[in-house]
Each structure stands twice: as C-alpha cells, then as structure tokens.
DSSP file (Angstrom, degrees, kcal/mol; ACC not computed):
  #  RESIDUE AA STRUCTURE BP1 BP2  ACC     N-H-->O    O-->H-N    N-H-->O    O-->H-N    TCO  KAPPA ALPHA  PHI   PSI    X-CA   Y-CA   Z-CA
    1    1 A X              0   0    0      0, 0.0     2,-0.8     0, 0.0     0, 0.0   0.000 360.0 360.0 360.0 134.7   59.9   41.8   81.7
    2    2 A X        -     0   0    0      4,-0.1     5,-0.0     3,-0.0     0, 0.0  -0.733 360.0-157.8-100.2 113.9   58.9   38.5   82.4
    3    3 A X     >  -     0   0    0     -2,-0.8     4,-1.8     1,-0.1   108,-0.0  -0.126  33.1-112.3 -85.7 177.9   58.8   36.1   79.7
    4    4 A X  T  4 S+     0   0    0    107,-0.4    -1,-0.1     1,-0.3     5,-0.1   0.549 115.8  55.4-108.2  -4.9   56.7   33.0   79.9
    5    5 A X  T  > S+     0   0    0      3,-0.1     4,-2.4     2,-0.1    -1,-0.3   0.942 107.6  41.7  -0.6-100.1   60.0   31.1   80.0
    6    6 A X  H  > S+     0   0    0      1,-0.2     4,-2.4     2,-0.2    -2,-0.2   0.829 110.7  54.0 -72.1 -29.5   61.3   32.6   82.5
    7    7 A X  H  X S+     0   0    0     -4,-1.8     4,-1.9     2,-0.2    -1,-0.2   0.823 116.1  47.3 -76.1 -30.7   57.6   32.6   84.8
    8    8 A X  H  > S+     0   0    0      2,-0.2     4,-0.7     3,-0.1     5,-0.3   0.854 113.2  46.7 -84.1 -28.9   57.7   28.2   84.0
    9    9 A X  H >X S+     0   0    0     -4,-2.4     4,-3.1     2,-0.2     3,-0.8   0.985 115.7  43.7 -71.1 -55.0   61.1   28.1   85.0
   10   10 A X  H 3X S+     0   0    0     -4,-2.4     4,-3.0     1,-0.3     5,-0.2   0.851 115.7  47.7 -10.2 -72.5   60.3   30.3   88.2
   11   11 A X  H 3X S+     0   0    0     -4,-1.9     4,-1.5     1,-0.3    -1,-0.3   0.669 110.3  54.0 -74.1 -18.5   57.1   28.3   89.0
   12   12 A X  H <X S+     0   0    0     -3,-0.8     4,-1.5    -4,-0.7     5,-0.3   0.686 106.1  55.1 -84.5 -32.6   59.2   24.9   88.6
   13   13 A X  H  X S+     0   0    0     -4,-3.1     4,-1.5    -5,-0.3    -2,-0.2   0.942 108.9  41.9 -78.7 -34.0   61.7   26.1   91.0
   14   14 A X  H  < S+     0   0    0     -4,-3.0     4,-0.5    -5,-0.3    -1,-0.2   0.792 114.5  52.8 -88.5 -21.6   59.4   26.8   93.7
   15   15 A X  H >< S+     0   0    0     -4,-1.5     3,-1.4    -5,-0.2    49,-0.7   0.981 115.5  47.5 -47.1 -50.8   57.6   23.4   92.9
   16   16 A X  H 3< S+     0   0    0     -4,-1.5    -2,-0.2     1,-0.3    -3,-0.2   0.865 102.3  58.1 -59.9 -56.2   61.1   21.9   93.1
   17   17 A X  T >< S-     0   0    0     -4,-1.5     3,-0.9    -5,-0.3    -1,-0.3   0.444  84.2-146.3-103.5   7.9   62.2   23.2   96.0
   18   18 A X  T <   -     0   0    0     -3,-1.4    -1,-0.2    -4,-0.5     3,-0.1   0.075  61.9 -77.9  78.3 -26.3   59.6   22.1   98.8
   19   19 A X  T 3  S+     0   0    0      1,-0.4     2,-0.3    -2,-0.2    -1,-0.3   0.312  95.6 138.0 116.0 -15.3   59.8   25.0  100.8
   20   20 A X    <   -     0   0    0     -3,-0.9     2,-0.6    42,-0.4    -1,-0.4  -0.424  54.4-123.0 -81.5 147.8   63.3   23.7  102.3
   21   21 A X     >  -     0   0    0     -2,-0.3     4,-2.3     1,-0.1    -1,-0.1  -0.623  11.3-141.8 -82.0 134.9   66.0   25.5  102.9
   22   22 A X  H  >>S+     0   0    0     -2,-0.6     4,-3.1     2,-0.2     5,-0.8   0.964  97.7  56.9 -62.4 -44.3   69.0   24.3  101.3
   23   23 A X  H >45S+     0   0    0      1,-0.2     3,-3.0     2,-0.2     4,-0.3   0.905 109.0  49.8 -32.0 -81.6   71.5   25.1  104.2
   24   24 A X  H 345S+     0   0    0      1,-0.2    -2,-0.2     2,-0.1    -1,-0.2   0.732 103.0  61.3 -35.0 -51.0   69.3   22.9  106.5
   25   25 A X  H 3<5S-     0   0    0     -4,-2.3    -1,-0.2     1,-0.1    -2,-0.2   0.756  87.5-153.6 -37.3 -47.9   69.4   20.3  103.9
   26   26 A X  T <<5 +     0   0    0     -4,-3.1    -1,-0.1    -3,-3.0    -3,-0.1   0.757  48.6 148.5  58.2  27.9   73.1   20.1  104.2
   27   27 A X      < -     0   0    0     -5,-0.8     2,-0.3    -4,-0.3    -1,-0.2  -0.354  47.6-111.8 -78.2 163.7   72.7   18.8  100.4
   28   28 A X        -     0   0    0      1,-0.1     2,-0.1    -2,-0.1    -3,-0.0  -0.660  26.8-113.6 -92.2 149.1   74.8   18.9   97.1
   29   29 A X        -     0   0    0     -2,-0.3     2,-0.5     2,-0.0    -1,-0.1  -0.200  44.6-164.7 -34.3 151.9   73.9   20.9   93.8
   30   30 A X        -     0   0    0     -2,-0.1     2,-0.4     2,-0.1    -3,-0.0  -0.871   8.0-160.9-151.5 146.9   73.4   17.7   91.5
   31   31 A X        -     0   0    0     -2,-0.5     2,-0.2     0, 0.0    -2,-0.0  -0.858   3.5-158.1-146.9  92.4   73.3   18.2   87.9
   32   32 A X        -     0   0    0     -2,-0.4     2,-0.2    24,-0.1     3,-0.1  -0.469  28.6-128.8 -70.0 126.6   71.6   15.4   85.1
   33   33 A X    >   -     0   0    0     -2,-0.2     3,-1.6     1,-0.1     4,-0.3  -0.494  31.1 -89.5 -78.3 157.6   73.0   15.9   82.1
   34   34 A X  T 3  S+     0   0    0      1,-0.3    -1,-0.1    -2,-0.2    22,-0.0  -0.426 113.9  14.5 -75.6 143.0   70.3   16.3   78.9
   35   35 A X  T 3  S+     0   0    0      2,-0.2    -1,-0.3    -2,-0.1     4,-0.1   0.444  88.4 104.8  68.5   7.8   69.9   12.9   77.9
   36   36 A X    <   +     0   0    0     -3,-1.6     2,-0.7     2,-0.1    -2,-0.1   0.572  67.0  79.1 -84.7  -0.4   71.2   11.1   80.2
   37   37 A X  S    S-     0   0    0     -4,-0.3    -2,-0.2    17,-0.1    -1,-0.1  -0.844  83.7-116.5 -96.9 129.5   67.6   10.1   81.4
   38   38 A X        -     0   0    0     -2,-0.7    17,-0.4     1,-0.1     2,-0.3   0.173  28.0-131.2 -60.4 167.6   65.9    7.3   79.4
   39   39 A X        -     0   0    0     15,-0.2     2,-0.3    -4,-0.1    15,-0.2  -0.666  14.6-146.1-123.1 155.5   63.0    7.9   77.7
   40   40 A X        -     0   0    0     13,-0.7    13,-0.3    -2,-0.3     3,-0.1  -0.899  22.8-122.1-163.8 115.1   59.5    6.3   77.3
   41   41 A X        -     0   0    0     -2,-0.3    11,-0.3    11,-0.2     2,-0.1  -0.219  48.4-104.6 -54.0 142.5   56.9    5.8   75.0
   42   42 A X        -     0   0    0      9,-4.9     9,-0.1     1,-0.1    -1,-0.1  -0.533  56.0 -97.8 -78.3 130.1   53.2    7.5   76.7
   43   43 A X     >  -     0   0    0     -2,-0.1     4,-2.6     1,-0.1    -1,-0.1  -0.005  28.5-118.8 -59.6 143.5   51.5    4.1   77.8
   44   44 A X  T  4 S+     0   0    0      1,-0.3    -1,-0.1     2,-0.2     5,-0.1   0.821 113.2  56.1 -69.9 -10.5   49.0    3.2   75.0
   45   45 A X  T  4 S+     0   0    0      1,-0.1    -1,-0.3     3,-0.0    -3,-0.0   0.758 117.1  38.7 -93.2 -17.8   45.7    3.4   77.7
   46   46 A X  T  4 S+     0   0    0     33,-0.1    33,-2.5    32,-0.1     2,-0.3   0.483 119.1  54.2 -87.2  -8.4   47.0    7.1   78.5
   47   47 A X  E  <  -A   78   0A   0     -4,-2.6     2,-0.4    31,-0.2    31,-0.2  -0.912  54.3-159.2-133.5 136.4   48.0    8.2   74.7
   48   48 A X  E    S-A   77   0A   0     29,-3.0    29,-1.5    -2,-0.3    -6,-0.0  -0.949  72.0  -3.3-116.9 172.6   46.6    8.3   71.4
   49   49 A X  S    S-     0   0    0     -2,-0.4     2,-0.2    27,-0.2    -7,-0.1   0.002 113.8 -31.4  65.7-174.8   48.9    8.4   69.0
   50   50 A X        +     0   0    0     24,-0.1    23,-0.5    23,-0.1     2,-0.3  -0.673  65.4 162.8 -84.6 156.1   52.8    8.5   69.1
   51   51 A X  E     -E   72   0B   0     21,-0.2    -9,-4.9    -2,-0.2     2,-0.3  -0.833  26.0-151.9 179.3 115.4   54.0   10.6   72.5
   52   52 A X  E     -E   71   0B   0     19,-0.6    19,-3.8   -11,-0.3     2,-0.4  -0.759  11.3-156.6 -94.8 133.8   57.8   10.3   74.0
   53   53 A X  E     -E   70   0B   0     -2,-0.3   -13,-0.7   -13,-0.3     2,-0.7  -0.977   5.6-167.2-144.9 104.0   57.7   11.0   77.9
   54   54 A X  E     -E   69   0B   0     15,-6.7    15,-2.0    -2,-0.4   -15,-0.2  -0.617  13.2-148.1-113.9  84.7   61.3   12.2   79.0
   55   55 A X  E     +E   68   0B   0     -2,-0.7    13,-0.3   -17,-0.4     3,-0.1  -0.139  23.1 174.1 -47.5 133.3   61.2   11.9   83.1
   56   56 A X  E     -     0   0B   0     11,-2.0     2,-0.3     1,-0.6    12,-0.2   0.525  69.0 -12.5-125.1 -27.3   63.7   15.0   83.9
   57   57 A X  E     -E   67   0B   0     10,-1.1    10,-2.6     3,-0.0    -1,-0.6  -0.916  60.7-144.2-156.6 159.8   62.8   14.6   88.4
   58   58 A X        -     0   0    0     -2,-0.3     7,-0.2     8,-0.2     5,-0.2  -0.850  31.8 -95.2-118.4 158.4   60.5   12.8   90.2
   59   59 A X        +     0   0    0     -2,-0.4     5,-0.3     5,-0.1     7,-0.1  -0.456  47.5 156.7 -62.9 151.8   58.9   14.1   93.5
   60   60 A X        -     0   0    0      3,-2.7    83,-0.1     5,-0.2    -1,-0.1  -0.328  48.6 -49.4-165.1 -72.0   59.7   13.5   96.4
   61   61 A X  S    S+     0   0    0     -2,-0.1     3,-0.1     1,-0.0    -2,-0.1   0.768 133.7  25.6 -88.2 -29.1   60.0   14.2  100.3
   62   62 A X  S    S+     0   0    0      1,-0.3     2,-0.5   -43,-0.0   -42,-0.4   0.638 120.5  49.0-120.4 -21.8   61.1   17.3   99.5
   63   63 A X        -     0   0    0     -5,-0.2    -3,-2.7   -46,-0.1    -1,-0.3  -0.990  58.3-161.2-122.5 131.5   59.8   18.5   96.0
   64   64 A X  S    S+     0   0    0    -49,-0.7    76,-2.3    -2,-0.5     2,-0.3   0.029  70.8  64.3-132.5  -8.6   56.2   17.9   96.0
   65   65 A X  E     - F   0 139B   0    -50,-0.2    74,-0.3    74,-0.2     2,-0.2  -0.920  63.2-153.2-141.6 154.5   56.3   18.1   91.6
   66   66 A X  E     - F   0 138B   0     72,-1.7    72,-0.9    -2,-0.3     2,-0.3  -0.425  10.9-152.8-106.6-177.4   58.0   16.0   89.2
   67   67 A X  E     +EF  57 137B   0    -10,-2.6   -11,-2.0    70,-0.2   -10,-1.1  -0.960  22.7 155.3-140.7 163.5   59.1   17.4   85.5
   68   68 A X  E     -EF  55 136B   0     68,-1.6    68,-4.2   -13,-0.3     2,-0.5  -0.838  40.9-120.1 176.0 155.9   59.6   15.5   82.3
   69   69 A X  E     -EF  54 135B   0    -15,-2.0   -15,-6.7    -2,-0.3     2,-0.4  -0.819  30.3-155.8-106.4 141.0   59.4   16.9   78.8
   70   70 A X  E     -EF  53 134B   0     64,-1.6    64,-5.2    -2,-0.5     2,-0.6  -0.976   7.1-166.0-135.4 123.5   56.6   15.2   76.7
   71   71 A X  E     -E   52   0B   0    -19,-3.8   -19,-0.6    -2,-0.4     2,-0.4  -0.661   5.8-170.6-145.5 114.2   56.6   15.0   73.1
   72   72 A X  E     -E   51   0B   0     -2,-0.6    60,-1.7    60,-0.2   -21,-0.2  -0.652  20.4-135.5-103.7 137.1   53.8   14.1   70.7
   73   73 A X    >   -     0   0    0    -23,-0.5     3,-2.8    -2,-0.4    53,-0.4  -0.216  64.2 -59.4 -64.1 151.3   54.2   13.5   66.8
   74   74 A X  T 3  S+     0   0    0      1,-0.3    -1,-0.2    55,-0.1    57,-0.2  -0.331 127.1  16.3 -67.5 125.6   51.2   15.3   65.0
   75   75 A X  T 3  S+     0   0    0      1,-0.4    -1,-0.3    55,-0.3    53,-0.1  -0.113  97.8 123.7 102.2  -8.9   47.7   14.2   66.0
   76   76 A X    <   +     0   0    0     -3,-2.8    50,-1.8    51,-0.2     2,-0.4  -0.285  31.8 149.3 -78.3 156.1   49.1   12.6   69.0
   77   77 A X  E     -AB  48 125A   0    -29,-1.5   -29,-3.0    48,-0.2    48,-0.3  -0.952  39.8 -91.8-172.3 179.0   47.7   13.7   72.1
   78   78 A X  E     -A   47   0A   0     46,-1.7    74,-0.4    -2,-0.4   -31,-0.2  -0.256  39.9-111.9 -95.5 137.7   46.7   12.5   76.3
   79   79 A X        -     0   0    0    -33,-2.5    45,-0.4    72,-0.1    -1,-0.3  -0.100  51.2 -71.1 -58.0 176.2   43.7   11.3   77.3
   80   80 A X  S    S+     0   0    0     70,-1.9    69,-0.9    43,-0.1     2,-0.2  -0.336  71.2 150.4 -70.2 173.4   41.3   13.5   79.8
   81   81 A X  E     -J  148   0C   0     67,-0.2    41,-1.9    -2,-0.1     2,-0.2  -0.713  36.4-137.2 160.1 152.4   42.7   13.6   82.7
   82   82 A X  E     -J  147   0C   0     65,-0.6    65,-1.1    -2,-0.2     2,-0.4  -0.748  15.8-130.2-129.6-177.9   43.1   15.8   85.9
   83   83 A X        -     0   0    0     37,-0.4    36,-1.5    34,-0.3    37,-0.4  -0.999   3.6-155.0-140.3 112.1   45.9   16.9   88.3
   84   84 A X  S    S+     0   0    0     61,-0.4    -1,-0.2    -2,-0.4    56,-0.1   0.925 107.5  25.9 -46.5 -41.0   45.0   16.4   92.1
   85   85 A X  S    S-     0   0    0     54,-1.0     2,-0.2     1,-0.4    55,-0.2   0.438 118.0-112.9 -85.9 -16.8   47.9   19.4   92.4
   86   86 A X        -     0   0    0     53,-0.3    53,-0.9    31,-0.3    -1,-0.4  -0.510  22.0-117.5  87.3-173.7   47.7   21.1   88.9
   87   87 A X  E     -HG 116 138B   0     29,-2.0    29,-4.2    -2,-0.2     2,-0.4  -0.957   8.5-150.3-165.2 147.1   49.8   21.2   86.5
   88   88 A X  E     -HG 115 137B   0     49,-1.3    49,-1.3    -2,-0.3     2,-0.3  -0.907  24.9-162.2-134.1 130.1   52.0   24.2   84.5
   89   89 A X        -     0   0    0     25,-1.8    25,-0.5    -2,-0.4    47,-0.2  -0.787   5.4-166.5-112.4 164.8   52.7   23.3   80.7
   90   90 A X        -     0   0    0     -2,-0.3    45,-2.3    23,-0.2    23,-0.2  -0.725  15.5-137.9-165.1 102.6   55.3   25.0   78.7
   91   91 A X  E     +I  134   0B   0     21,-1.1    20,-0.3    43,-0.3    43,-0.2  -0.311  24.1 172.9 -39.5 151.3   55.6   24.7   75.1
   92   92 A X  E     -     0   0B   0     41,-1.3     2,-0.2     1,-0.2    -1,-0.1   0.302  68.8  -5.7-124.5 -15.3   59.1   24.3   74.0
   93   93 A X  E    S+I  133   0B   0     40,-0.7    40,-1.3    16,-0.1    -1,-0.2  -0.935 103.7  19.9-175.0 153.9   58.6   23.6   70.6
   94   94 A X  E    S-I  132   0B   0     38,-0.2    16,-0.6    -2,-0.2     2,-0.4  -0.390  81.7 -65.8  92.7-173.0   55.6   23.0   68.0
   95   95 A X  E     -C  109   0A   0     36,-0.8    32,-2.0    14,-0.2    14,-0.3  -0.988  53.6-165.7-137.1 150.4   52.0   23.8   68.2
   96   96 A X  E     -CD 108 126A   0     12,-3.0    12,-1.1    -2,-0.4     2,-0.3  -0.392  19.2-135.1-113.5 156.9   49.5   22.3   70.7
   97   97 A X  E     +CD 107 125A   0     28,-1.1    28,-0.5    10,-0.2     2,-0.3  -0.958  18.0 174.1-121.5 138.7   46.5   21.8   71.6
   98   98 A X  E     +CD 106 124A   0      8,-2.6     8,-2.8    -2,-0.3     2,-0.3  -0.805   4.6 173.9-126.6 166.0   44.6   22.0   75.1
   99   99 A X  E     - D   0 123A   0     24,-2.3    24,-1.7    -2,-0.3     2,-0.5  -0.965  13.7-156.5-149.8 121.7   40.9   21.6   76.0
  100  100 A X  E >   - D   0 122A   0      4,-0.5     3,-3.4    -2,-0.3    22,-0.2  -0.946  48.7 -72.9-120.5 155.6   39.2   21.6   79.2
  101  101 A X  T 3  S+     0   0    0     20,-2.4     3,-0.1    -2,-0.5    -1,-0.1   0.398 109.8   3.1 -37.0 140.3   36.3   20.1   79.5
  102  102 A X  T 3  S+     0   0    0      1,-0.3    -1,-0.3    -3,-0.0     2,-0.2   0.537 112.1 109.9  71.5   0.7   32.9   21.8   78.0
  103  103 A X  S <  S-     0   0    0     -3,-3.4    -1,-0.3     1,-0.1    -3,-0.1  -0.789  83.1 -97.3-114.1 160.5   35.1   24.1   76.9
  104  104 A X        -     0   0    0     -2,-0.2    -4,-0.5    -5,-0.1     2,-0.3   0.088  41.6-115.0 -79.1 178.0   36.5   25.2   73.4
  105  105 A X        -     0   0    0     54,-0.5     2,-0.3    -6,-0.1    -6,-0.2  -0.791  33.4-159.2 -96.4 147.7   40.2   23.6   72.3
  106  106 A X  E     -C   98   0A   0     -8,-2.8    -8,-2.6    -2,-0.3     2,-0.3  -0.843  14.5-114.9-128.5 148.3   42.3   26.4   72.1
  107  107 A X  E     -C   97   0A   0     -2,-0.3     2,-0.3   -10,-0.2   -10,-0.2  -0.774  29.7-164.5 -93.5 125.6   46.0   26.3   69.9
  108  108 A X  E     -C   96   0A   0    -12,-1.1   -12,-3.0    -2,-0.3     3,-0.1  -0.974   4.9-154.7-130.3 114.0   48.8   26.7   72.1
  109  109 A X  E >   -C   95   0A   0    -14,-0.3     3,-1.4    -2,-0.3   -14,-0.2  -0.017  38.1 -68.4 -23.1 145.8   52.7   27.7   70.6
  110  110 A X  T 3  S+     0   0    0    -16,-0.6    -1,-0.2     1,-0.2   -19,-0.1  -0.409 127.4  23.3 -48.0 149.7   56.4   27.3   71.5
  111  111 A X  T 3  S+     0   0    0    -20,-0.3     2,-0.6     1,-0.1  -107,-0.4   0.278  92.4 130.7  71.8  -2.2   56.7   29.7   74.6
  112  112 A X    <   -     0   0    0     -3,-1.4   -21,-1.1  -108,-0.1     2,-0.1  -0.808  42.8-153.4 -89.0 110.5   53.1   29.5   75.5
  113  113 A X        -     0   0    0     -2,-0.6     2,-0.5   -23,-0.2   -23,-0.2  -0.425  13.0-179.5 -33.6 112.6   52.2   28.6   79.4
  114  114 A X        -     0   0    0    -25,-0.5   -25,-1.8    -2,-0.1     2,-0.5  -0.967  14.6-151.0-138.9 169.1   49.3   27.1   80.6
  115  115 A X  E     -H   88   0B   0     -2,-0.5     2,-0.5   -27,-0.2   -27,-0.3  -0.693   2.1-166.7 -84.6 129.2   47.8   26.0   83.8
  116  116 A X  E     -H   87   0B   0    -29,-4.2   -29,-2.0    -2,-0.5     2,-0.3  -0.976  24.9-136.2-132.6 157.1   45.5   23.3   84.6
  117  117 A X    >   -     0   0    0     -2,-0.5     3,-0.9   -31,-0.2   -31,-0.3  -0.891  31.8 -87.2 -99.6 119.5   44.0   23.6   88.0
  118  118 A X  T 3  S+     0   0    0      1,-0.3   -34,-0.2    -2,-0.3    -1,-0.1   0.042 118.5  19.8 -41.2 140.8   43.7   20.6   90.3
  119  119 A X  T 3  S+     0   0    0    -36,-1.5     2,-0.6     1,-0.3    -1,-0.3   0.594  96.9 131.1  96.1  17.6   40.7   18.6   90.0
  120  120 A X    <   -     0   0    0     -3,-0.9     2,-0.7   -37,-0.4   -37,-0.4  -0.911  56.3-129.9 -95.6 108.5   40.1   20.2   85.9
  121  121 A X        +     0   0    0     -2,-0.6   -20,-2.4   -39,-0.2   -39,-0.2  -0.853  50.5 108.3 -74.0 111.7   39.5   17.8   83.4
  122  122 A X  E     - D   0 100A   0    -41,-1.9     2,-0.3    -2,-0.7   -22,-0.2  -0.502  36.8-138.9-124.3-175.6   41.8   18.1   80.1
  123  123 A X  E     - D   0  99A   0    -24,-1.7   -24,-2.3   -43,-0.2     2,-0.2  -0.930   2.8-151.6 178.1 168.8   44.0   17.6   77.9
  124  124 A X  E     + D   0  98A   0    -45,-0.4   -46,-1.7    -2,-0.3   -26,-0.2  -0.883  23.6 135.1-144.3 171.9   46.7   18.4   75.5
  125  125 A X  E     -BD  77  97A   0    -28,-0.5   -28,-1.1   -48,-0.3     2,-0.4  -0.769  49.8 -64.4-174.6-177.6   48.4   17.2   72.1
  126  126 A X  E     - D   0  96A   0    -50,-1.8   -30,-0.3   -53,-0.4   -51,-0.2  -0.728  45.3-112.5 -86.2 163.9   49.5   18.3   68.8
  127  127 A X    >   -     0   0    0    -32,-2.0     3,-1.5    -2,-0.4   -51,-0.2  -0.426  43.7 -93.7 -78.7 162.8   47.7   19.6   66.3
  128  128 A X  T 3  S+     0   0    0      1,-0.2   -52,-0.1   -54,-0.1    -1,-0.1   0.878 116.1  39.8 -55.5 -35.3   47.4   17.6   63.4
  129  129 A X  T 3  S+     0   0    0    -54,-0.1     2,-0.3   -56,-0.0    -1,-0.2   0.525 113.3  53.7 -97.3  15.2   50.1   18.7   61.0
  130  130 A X  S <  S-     0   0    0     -3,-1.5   -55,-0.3   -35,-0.2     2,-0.2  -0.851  74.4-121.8-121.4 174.6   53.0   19.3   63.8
  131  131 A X        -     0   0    0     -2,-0.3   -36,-0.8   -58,-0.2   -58,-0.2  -0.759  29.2-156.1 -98.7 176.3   54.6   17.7   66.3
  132  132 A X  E     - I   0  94B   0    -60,-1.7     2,-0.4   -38,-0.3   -60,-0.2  -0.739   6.3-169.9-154.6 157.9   54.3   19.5   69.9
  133  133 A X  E     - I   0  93B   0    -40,-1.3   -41,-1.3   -62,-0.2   -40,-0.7  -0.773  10.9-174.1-160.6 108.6   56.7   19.1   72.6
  134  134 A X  E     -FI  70  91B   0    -64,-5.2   -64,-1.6    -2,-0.4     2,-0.7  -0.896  26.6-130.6-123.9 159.1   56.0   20.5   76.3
  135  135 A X  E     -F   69   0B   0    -45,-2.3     2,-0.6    -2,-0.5   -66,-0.2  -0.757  30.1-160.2 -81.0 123.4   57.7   20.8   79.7
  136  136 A X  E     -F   68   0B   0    -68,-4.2   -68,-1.6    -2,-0.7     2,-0.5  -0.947  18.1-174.5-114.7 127.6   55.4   19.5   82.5
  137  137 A X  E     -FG  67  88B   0    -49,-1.3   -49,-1.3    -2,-0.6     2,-0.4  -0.970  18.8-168.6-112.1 107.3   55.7   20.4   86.4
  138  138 A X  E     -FG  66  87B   0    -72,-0.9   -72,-1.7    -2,-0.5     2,-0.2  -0.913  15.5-139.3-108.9 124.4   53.1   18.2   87.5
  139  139 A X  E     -F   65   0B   0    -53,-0.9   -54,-1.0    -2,-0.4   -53,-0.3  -0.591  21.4-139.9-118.1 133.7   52.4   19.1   91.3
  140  140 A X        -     0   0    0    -76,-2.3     2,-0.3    -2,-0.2     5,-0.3  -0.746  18.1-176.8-107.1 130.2   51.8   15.3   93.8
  141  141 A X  B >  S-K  144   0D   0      3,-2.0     3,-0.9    -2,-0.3   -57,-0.1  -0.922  79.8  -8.4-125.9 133.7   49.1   15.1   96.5
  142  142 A X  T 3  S-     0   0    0     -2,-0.3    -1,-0.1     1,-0.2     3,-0.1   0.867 132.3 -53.9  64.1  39.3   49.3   11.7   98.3
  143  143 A X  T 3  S+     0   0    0      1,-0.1     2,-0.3   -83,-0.1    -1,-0.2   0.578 111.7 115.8  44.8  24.2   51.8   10.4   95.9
  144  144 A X  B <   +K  141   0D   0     -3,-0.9    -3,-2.0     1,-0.1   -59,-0.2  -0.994  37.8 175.1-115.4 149.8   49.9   11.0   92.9
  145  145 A X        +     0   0    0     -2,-0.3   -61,-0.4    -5,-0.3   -60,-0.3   0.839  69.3   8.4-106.1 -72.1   50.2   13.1   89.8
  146  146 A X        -     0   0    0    -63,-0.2     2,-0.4   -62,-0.1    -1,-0.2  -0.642  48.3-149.0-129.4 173.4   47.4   12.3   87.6
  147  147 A X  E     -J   82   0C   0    -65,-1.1   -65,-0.6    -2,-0.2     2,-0.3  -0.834  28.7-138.2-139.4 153.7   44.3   10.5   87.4
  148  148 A X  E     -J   81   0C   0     -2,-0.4   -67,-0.2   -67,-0.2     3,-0.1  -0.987  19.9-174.2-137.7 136.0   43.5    9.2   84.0
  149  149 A X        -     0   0    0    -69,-0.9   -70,-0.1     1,-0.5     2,-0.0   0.083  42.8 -50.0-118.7-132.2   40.2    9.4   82.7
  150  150 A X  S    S-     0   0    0      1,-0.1   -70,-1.9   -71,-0.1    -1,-0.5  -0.344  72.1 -88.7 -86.1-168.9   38.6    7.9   79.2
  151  151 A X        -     0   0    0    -72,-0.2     2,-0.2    -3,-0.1   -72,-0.1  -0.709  42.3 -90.9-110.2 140.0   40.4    8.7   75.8
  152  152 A X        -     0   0    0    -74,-0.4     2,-0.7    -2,-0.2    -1,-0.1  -0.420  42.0-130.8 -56.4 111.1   40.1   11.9   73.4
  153  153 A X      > -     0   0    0     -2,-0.2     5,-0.5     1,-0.2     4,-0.4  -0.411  13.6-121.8 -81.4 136.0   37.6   11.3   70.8
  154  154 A X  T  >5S+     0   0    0     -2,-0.7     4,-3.5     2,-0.2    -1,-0.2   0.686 119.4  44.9 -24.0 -53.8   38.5   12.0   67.4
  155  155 A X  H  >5S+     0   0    0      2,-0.1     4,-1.2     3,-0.1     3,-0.3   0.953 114.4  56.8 -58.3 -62.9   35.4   14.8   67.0
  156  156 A X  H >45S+     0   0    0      1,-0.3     3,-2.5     2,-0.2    -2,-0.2   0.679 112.5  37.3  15.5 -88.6   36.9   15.9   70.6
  157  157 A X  H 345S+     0   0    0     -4,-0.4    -1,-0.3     1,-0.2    -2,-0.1   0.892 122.5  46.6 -45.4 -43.3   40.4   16.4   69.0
  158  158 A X  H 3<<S+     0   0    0     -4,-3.5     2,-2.2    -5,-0.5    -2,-0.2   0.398  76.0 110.7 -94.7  13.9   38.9   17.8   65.9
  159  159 A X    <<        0   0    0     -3,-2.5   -54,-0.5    -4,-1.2    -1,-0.1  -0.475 360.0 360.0 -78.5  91.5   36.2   20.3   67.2
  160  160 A X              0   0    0     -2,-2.2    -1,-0.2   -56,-0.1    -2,-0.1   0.464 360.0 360.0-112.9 360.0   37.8   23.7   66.1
C-alpha cells in the first residue's frame, strides 16, 4: 500500500530525475546533509506572517523541479499564486491550510498530499493555532516556478 509519503517521495523522484538516465550521465550519487543548506525567511511581498523557506535542490538542466521544505508559524501563510508546472505539497508536520481560488479552504494534516495544477491560483499556510511545515516539488517551465499574485486577505484566510 501506498502511503502518501511514499507517492510525494515517488513523484519527487521522477521530477528529480529529468528523464535521464544515470549511466549516460556518467554522474556521482551526491548526498546534502539535513541542515547543511541555509535557510531563508519567505520574502515579506510573497508571505504573510512568519514562513522559513529551506531550499533542499534547485532545478536544473536535468531536473526540471526544485524542493525546499517551507515552514510557517501559525496564521502564517503565501500569497495567491500559481505554478506554470504545478506543484505537489506534502505535509510533514502541523496542520494547513490550502484554497484555490473560488473555492472553499480546505484543512490539510501531517502526511496529507496535495496538487496544484499549473496555471491554478492558491495558496497554503497554517491554520491559526499551529504551525505547518510542508515539502514542496515545485515543477519549472522556462526557468520559472511561481508567479506571485496579490496577498491573502485576512477574511480570505479566515473564511471556514
């Protein structure tokens, strides 16, 4: 059985791995230790609230999605915003919230998946009394990730 885990790690691996074959590559394994990558507060026109942005790869010729774990203090949460490629969340810890547009915000859990679809305008956060912590594999077209749109308004966050 597959857990939703194991289906983000899955879907991160075939972002990741560009389609090349490693042989051909004539590459090394390379292995970043946790923590050795600095860390970065979410830019204050993209974030409301407090939100820790921990780059884990970046795209590039050959993996077409970056990753970084993102982790917002309670209330905090992302502007709208859409993904020319998509994007795969994965809770790792806390409870969330996501919205896409016109639609209602829905409470998302540790071990819960979700999708946003290229060109879908969203967002996600915590909910107010946790903090919320997710893995993103954010899928590049043209050497971009995101588009960032206007900021979540407070009825926005707080329409439940």
């Amino acid at each position: 059985m597959k857990t939703p885990l194991t289906q983000a790690l899955a879907a991160a691996t075939l972002l990741a791995a560009g389609g090349a074959d490693a042989a051909e590559r004539k590459e090394a394994q390379q292995v970043v230790r946790a923590g050795s990558q600095a860390s970065s507060a979410g830019p204050e026109a993209n974030f409301t609230g407090r939100v820790k942005v921990e780059m884990l790869w970046p795209s590039n010729e050959r993996s077409q999605a970056s990753g970084a774990y993102v982790s917002f203090e309670p209330g905090a949460r992302s502007a709208w915003h859409t993904h020319p490629s998509g994007q795969r969340l994965l809770v790792t810890a806390g409870t969330g919230l996501v919205q896409e547009w016109g639609k209602p915000v829905q409470e998302i859990h540790a071990g819960d998946t979700v999708w946003c679809p290229p060109g879908i305008k969203h967002w996600h956060g915590a909910a107010p009394g946790t903090r919320m912590t997710h893995l993103a594999v954010t899928g590049m077209a043209d050497g971009k990730g995101v588009e960032w749109l206007e900021k979540v308004s407070d009825e926005q966050y707080n329409a439940r």
